[in-house]
N, C-alpha and C positions, 0 to 999 in steps of 0.2 A: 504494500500500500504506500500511497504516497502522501508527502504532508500540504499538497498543490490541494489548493481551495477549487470543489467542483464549482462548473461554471454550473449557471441557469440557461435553461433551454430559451433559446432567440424565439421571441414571438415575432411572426411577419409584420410588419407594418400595415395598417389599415390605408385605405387610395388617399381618405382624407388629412392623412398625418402630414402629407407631403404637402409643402405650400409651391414646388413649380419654380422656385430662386435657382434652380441648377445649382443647389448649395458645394457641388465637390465632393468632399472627403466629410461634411457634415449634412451630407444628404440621411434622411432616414435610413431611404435602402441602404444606401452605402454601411452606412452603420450597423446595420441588420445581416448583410453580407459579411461583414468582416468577424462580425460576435458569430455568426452561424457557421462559418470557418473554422472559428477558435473551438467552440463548443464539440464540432463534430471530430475533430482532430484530438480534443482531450478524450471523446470517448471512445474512440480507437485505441489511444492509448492504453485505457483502463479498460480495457477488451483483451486484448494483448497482454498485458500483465497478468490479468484474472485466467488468462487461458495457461502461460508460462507459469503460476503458482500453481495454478489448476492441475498441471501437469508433473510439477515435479515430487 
């Protein structure tokens, strides 16, 4: 196990959240996109481990 804080699962952003500024990198999506990256990639990892301890 590890001492890495799980993340919370990204909720999609709703059409309304987005105000249309082409905000960049503080775009909702964006921000949604990049948390749902991290998320899905930590639980790989803790997939992989649980299967490595699982296994040994």
């Amino acid at each position: 196990m590890t001492d890495e804080p799980l993340l919370p699962e990204p909720v999609p952003p709703e059409d309304w959240e987005c105000c249309g500024s082409e905000c960049g990198d503080a775009c909702i999506y964006e921000i949604y996109a990049r948390e749902k990256i991290a998320y899905e990639a930590q639980q790989k990892r803790l997939r992989e481990q649980e299967e490595k301890d699982g296994g040994a």
